[in-house]
N, C-alpha and C positions, 0 to 999 in steps of 0.2 A: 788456756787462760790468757797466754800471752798474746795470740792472735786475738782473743776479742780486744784486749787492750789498743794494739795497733791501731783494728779498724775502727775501734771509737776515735783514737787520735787522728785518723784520718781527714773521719767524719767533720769533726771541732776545726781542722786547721780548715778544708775546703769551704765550711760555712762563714769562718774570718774572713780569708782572704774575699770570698765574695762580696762582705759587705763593706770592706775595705774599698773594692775597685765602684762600687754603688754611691757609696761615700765622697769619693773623690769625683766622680762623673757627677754627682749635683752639687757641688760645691765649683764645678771651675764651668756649668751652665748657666748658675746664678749670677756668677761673676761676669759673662758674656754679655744677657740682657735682662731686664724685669722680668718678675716669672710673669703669664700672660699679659706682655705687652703686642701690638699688633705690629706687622709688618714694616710698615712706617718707621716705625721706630728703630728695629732691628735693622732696618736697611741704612741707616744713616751713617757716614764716615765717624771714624772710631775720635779723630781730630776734636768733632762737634759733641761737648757733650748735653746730655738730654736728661730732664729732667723727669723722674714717674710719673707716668699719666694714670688720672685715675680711670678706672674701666668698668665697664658694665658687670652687675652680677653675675652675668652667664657667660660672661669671657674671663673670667678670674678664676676660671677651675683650674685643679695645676693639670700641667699637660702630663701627655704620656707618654711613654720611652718611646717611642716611632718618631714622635712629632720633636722629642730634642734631638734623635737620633739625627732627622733633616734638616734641622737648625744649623747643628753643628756640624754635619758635610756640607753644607751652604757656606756655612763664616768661611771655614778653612779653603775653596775657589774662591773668594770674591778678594780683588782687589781694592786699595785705598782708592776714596772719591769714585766708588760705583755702586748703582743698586743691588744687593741684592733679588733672586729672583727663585722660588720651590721648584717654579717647571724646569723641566729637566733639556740644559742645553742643545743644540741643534747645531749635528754635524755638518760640517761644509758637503756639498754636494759633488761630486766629483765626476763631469760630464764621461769621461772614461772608464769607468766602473762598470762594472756587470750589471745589468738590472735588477732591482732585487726581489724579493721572494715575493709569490704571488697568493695573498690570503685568501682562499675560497670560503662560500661560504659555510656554514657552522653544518652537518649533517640534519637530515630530518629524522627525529626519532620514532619510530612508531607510534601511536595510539597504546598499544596493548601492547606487551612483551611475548615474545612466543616460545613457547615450550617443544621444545625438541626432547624424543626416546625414543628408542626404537620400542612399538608397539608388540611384536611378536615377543618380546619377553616377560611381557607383562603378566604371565601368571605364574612367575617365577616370584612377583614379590609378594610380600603381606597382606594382609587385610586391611592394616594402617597405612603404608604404602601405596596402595590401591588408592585409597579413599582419599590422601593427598593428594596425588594426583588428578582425580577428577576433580578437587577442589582449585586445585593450578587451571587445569583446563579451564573451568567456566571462569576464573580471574581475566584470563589470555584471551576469551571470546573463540576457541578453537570447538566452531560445533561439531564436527565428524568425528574429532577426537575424546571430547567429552559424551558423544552418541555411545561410541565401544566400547569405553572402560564403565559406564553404567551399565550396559550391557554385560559384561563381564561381573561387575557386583553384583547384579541380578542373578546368571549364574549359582556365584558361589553363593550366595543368599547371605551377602552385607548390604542390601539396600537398609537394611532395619536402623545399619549404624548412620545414613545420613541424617542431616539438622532436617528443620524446616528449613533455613535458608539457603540447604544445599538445592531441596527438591523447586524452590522458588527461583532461584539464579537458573536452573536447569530447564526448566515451563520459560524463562522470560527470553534465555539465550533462543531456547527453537523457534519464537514466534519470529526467527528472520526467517524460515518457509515452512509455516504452519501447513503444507497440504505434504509435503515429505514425510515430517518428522510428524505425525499425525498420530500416530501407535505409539511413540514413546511420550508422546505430552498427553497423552492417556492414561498409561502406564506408571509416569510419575505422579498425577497426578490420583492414581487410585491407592496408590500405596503411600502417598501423603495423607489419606483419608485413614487406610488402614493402620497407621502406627500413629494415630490420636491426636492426629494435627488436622486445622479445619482452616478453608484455604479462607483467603484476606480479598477483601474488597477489589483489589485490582488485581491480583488471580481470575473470579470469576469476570469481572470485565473484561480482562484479553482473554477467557475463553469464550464468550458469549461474541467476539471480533474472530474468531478463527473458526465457529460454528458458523458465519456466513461463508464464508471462503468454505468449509464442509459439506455445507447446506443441509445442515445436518437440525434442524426444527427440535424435535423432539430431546436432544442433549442440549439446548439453548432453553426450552422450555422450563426443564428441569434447576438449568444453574439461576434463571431466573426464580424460579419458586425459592429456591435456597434462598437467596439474597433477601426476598419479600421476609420469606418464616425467620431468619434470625437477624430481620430489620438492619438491612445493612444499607448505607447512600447505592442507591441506583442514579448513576449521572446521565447524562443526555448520549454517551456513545452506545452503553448498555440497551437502552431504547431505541437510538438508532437500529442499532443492529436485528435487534428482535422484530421490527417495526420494515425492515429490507426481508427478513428470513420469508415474513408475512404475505408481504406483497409478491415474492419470488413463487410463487404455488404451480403444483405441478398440476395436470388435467385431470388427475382423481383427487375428488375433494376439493377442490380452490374454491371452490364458495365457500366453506366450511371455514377452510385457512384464511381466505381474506374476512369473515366475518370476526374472526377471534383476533384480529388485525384492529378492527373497527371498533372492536371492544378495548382492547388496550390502548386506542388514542382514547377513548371515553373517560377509562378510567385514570389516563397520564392528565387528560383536562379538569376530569374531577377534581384530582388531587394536587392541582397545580405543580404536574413534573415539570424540571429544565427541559425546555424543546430550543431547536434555533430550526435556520431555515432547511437544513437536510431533513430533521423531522418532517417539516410539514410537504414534503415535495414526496415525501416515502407513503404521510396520511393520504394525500392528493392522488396519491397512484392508485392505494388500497380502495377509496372511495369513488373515485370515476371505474374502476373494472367492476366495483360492485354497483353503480349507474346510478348514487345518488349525489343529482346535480344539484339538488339546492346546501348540503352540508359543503358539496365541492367549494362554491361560489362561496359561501361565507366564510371557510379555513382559505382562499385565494385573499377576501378582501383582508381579512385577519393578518398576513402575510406580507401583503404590501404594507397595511398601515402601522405593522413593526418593523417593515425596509425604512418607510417615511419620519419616523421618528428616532433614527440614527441611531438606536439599540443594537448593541453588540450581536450580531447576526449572521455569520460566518456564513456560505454558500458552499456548496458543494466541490466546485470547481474554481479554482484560483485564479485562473486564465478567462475566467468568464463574469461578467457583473452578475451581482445576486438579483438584480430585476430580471436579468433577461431569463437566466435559468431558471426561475421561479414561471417567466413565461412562458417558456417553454414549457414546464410540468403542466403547468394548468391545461395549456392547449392539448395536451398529448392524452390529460386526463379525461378532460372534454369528448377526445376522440375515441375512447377508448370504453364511454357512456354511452355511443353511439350519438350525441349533441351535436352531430355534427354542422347545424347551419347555427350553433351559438360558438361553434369554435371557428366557423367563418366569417362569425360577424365580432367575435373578439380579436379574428388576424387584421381585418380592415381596418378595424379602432384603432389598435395597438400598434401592431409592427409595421404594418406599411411608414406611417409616419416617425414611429422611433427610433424602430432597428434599421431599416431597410433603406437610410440615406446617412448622410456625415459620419458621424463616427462611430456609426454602429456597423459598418459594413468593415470593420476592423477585426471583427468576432466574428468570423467566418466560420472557424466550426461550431459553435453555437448557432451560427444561422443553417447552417445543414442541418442540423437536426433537424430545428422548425421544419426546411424543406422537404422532409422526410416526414414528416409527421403532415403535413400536408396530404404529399403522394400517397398515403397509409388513407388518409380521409376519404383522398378522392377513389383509390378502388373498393373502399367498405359502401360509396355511394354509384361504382361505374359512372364517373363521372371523369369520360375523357377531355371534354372540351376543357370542364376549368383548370386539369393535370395540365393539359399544355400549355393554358394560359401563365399557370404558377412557372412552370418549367421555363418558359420567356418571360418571366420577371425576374426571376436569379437569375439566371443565365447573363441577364443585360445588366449586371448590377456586377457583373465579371465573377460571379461563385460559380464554382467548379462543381458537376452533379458526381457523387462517387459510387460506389456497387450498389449500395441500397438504392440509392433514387434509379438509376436504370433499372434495377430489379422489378422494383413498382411499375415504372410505367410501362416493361415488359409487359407484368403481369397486365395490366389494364392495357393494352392493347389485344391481349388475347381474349381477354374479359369483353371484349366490344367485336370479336371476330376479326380484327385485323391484325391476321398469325404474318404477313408480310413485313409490319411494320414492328413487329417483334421481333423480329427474325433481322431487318436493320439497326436496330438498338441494341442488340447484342453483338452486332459485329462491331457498331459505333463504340460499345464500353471497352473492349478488348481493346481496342487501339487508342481510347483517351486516357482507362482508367492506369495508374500504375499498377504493373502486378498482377492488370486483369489476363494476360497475354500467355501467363506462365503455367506449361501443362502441369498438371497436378498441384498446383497449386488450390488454396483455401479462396481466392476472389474468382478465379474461371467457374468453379466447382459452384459458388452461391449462383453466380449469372447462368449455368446453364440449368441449376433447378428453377430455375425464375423462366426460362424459358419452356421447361417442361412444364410447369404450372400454366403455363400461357396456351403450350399444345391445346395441355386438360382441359382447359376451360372452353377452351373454341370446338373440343369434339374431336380432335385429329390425332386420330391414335397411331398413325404408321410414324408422323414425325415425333408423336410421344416418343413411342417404344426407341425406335432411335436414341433422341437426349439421353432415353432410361438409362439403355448400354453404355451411355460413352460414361456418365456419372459413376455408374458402379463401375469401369474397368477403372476411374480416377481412383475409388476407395479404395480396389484391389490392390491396385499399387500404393497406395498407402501405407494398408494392412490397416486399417478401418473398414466396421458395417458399413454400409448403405443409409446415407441420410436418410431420417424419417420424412422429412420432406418430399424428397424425392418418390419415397415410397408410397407414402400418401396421393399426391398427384398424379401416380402412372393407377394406381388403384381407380381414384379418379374416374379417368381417360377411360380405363374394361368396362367400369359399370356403368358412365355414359352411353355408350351401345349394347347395356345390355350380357358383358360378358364378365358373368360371377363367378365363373371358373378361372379364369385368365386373369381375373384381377386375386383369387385366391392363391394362385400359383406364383404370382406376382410376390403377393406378401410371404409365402412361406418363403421362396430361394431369397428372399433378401434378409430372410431373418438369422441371426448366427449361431452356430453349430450346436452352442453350448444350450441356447433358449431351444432349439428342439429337441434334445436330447431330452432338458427337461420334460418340453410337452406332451413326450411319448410315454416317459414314466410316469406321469401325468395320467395320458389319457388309459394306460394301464391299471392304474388303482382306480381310476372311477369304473371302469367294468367289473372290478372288485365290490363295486356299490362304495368306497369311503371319500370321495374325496370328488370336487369338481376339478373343469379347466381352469388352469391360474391364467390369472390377464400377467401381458408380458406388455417391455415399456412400450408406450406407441398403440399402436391400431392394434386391434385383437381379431379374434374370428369374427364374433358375436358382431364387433362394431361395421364391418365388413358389410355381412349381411343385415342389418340394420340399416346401414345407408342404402344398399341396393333398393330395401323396401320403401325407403324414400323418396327417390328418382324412380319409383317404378312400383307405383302399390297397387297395379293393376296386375303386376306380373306374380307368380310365384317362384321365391327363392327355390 
């Protein structure tokens, strides 16, 4: 009892004496100057007195203990007949002195914080623990890290206990390399489906953007239907993408794919979808490889007269004006219709006088392409002379021809029988192009299938078979197949003279280990009577013999 007494007493005398010393500190401030009088006044010799100024509403608040606190260390340095001053005096400088300390600047702090554990002990902790941690990871942006310990939930079978927003932060962190982490943004996303969660608008959007990077049709197709059936916004990336997957078509089927292509611009026009200029350069593709030039020409003029009316119309490439790349699509589409003297009568129109002087020769890789698309014209026509005339129009306009355009006019040299002047354009790329020069390299390797195609064409199978070898020993050392290209052309070259053996022989040693194995098991159960030959990617048998009977339907296979 008596010690509570004390400490009450304590309590009582410490809360006096405090307001004691409170008490006297605003009684001898008030006394010093007006309560919120301004500087001016306070600074005035103690001699001169002054009478209270009246003061603004919003300067008549009373002050607060810091601002008397400065007040009154102010009065007490300042001497009689001088101002007053808050800033804080300024030491004499003392040329002798040590230099003084040097303030760098502030650190930069990271972005994101990182999470450091050792991983190897991580199945030592909880299921709660687990799951925090993944939820740290995807905060941190640590993908490798946050890949494991899902992995490991997976395992123990706690993915059940993630949110939806865990499986959402976790699909959104992968999409920095969507062709990696490919199986787990599958993965999460099947079992976001299976524990009664139904993914959101911008889910299927960046999945339908990592199904081109897939090339994966058929799971794009699908997340599109989704979105239609439970009417969700489909924005203009969503149709981008679906609308590139379209035009991308492999050799089985591409008409089939690029018509269901043609159909979905239809139906994006129907219904008045968001497009901008990527859409209509992806339409423009789909519809000149399907060879209809008058829908071309009306979605080009459609295209231009939304460039011309300053409507928000973003272009593909940044580094490139939306007119030129729009011209460019048309013409490539053009070429691609086989329209070829209306894609030479729209380069004379257009680009000679646009691109191809003042400030359009600033877009130099835009203008390669054109010149590419050009050379692509001229060997779909064997048309050397105008190749060289093009080739002496860049050229003098100072553009640099790169592996493609020597490739073409390789090709169309050999295409005209002139394997000499082939045969100097490939030694010409190796020493202008960068990179062409370097063995095993991806730019040697395109230039000497361009030059094996050039053999093929001209008939010359000994300097074929040659290029053949030097390519495949390139791949070998790689550890890559054998270009189909390459494959294609030396096949070529045998059945030009005639020889269906040798160009079968051709095709099998260059096909890989794994595809014959198949075709043996293959050709085993069809002697069973159940099954035929599966086509494998590229040339097949059937196709083989099929072209021989082309070049030679007097002969029998």
């Amino acid at each position: 009892m008596s010690k509570r007494i004390a400490s009450r007493a304590s309590e009582v005398f410490c809360t006096c004496n405090l307001t004691l010393r409170l008490v006297a500190f605003s009684t001898s401030s008030r006394a010093s100057y007006p309560r919120g009088a301004p500087s001016a006044i306070i600074n005035q010799s103690a001699s001169t007195p002054t009478a209270p100024a009246s003061l603004p509403r919003s300067q008549s608040s009373p002050p607060t203990q810091a601002s008397q606190r400065k007040r009154r260390d102010a009065s007490y340095r300042a001497e009689p007949g001088k101002l007053l001053s808050y800033a804080r005096a300024q030491k004499p400088v003392d040329p002798n002195a040590p230099p003084a300390r040097t303030h760098y600047a502030p650190p930069v702090i990271p972005r994101h914080r990182r999470v450091r554990i050792n991983l190897d002990r991580i199945r030592s902790l909880s299921g709660f623990e687990k799951l925090e941690l993944l939820r740290d990871f995807l905060q941190a942006k640590q993908v490798e890290d946050a890949v494991y310990v899902y992995t490991v939930l997976k395992e123990n079978e706690l993915v059940a206990r993630l949110k939806y927003q865990d499986y959402h932060h976790l699909f959104h962190l992968l999409l920095a390399d969507p062709v990696t982490y490919r199986d787990v943004m599958l993965d999460a996303l099947s079992n976001l489906r299976r524990f009664g969660y139904s993914p959101t608008t911008s889910l299927l959007t960046s999945l339908l953007t990592c199904c081109v990077k897939w090339r994966d049709l058929d799971l794009a197709e699908r997340a599109y239907a989704e979105m239609r059936e439970r009417k969700l916004h489909v924005d203009v990336t969503a149709y981008n993408a679906l609308l590139g997957l379209y035009a991308s078509g492999s050799k089985s089927g591409v008409k089939t794919q690029l018509q269901r292509g043609a159909d979905l611009w239809r139906d994006m026009r129907a219904e008045h979808a968001p497009v901008n200029l990527e859409s209509r350069i992806k339409a423009m593709d789909i519809l000149g490889r399907l060879a209809r030039v008058d829908a071309l020409s009306a979605l080009h003029k459609e295209a231009v007269t939304d460039l011309l009316s300053n409507r928000p119309s973003p272009g593909p490439l940044k580094s490139t004006p939306p007119r030129l790349a729009l011209d460019n699509a048309y013409l490539a589409s053009l070429v691609a219709a086989s329209a070829h003297d209306h894609a030479r009568a729209y380069f004379d129109a257009r680009f000679a006088p646009a691109w191809l002087s003042g400030e359009g020769l600033a877009f130099s890789k835009a203008l390669q392409d054109t010149f590419n698309i050009l050379m692509k014209s001229c060997v779909a026509t064997r048309n050397a002379d105008e190749a060289e005339r093009h080739w002496s129009q860049f050229v003098s306009r100072g553009l640099r021809p790169d592996v493609i355009s020597y490739g073409r006019l390789i090709l169309l040299s050999g295409v005209t029988g002139r394997t000499d002047r082939a045969r100097e354009l490939f030694e010409e790329a190796r020493e202008r192009c960068p990179g062409a020069d370097k063995e095993g390299g991806k730019k040697l390797m395109q230039l000497r299938c361009s030059l094996l195609q050039a053999y093929a064409e001209a008939g010359n199978v000994t300097l074929a078979r040659k290029v053949f070898e030097e390519v495949r020993a390139d791949c070998e050392r790689a550890g890559k197949p054998v270009l189909r290209s390459a494959v294609s052309a030396m096949v070529l070259a045998d059945l030009k003279v005639k020889n269906l053996s040798g160009a079968l022989d051709t095709w099998e040693k260059a096909r890989p280990v794994s595809l014959r194995e198949g075709a043996e098991e293959a050709e085993t159960v069809a002697e069973e009577g159940s099954a035929e030959e599966p086509e494998t990617r590229g040339l097949t048998r059937a196709d083989i013999v099929a072209q021989f009977q082309k070049l030679h339907p007097d002969t029998t296979a």
